[in-house]
C-alpha positions as CSV (number, residue, x, y, z in Angstrom):
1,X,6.6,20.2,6.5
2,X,5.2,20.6,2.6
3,X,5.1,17.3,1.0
4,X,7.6,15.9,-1.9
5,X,4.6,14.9,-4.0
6,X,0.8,16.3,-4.5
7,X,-1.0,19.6,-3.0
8,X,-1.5,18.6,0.4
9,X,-1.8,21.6,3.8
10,X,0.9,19.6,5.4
11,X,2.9,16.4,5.6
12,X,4.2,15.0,9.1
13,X,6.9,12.2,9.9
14,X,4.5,9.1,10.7
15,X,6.5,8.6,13.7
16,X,5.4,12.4,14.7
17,X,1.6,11.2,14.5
18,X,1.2,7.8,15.8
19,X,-1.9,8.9,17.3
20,X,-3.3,9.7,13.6
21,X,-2.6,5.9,12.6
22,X,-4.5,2.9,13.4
23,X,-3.0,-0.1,15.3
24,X,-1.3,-2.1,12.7
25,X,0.6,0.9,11.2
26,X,1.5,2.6,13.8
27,X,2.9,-0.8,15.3
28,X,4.9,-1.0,12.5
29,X,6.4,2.4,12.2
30,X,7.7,2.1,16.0
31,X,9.3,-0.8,14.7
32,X,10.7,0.3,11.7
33,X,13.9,-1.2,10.3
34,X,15.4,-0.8,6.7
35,X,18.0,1.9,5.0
36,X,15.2,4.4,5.0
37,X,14.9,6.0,8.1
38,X,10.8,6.2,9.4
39,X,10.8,9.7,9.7
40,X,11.2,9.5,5.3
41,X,7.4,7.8,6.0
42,X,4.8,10.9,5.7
43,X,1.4,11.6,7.0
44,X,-0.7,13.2,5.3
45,X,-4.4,14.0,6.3
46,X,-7.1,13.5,3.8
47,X,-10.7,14.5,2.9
48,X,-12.6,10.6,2.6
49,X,-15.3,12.5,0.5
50,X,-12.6,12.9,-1.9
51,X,-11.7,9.3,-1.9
52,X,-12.4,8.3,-5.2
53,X,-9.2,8.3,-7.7
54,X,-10.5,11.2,-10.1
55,X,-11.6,13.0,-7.7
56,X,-8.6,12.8,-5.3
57,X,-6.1,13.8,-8.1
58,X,-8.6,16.7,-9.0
59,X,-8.1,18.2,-5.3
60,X,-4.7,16.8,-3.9
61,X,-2.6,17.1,-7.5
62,X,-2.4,15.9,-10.8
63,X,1.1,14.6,-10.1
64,X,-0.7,11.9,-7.8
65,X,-1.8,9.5,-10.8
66,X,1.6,8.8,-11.8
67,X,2.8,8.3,-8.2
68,X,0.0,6.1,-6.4
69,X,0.1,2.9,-5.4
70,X,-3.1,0.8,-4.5
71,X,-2.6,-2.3,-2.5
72,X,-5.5,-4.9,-2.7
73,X,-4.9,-8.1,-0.7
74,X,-5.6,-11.3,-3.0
75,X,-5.9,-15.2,-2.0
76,X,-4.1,-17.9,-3.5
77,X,-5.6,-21.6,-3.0
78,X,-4.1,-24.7,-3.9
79,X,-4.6,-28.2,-2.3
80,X,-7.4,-26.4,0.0
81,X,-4.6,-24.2,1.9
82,X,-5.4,-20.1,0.9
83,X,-2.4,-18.0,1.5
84,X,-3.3,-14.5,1.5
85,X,-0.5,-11.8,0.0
86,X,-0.9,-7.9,-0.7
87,X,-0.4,-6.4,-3.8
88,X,1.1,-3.1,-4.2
89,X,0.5,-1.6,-8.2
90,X,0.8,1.9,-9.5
91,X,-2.7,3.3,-9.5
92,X,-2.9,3.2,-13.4
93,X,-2.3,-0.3,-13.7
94,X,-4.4,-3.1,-12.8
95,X,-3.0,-6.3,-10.8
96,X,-2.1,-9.2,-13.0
97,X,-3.7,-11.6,-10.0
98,X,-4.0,-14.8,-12.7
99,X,-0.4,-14.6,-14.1
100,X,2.1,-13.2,-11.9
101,X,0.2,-13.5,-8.8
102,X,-0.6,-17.3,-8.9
103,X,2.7,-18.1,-10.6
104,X,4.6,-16.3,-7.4
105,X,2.3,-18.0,-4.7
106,X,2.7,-21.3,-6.4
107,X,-1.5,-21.4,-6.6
108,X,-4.0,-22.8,-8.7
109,X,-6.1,-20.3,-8.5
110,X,-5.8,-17.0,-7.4
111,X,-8.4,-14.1,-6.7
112,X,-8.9,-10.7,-5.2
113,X,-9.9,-11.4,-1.2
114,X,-13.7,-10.5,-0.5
115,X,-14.3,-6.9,1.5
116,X,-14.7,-8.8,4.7
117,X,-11.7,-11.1,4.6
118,X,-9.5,-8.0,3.5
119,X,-10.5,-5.7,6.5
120,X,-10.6,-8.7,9.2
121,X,-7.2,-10.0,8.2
122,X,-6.1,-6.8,8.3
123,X,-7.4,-4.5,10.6
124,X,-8.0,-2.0,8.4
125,X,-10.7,0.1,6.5
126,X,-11.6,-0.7,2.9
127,X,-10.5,1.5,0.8
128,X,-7.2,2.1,2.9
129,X,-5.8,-0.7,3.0
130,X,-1.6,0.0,3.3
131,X,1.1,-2.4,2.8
132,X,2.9,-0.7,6.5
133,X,1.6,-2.8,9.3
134,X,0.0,-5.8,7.4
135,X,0.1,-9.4,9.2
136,X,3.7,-10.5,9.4
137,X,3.3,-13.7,7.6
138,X,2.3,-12.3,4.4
139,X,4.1,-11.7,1.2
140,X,3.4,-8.0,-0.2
141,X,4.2,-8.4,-3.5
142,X,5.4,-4.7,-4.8
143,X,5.6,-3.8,-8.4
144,X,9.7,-2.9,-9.9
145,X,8.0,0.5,-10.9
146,X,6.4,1.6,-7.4
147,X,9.5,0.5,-5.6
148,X,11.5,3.0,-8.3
149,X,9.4,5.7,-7.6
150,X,11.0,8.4,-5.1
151,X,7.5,8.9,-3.1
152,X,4.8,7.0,-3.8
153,X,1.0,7.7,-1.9
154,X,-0.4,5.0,-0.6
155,X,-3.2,4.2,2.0
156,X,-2.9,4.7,6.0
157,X,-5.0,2.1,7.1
158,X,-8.3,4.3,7.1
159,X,-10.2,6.3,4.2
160,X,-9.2,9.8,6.2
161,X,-5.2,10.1,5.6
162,X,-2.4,8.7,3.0
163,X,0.8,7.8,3.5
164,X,3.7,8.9,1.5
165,X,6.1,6.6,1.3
166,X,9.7,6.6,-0.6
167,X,9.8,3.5,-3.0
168,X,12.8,1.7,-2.2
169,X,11.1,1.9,1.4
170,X,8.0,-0.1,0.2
171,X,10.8,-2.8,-1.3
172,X,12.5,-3.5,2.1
173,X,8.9,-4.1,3.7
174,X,9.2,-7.5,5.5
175,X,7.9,-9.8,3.2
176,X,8.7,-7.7,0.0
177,X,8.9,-9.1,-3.1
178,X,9.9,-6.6,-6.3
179,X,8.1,-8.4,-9.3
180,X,8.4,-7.2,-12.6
181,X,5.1,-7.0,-14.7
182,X,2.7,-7.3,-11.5
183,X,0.7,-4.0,-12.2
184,X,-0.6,-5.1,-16.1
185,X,-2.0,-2.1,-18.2
């Protein structure tokens, strides 16, 4: 199947490659509910070498700057309780983590989670970290222009493979919230 967005060999329903996807994810696309159907969730296989922003848009498309998403998990403390929440922001924007963030998670202080507290709470691989399949409890807090994007590339879980995902799709997550202003330029 070619792919909606980006230059990629091919582009497989993510419940056609379960196999491809780690635990988490693939957990959650067997149990996927919303208006979009889970075959409308694409696969695509990727090159890790190529990993880097620049470099990925240089080899997989152009097109892909305008239409990725990074999701960085972030911790909110207040009172000594830390609630941990993913963030979902177009890949040219950066998250507003002090404003938005805090203000949503009703925190005093809210930062980006360390490397190690990201992949353990997740189960998945820096640098691939995916809103599909996080811990259930959560918030994933999605940007009003990534969830208004048709497709939208975003991680698979691991550095080797993206996932494309339709926008409205990433809003009806569970545990989606669509703010407005949460990627900041």
């Amino acid at each position: 199947m070619r792919a909606p967005i980006g230059h990629f060999d091919t582009a497989t329903p993510a419940p056609d490659c379960l196999d491809e996807l780690i635990a988490p994810v693939a957990d959650a696309v067997r149990g996927w509910r919303g208006a979009v159907p889970a075959d409308r969730v694409l696969y695509v296989e990727t090159d890790p070498r190529w990993a880097d922003t620049a470099v990925f848009v240089e080899h997989y498309g152009r097109d892909l700057l305008e239409q990725s998403a990074n999701c960085v998990v972030v911790a909110g403390k207040r009172g000594g309780e830390t609630t941990l929440a993913a963030c979902l922001v177009l890949s040219t924007t950066r998250v507003d983590v002090n404003g938005v963030v805090r203000r949503h998670l009703g925190a005093r202080k809210a930062s980006f989670a360390s490397m190690d507290t990201a992949t353990g709470e997740t189960g998945m691989e820096y640098g691939g970290i995916t809103p599909v399949g996080l811990p259930a409890d959560w918030p994933v807090l999605v940007d009003a222009a990534v969830a208004d994007l048709p497709y939208v590339l975003v991680g698979s879980g691991r550095r080797r493979g993206k996932l494309l995902v339709p926008g409205k799709a990433l809003a009806e997550l569970p545990a989606a919230v669509v703010l407005e202003g949460l990627g900041a330029d």
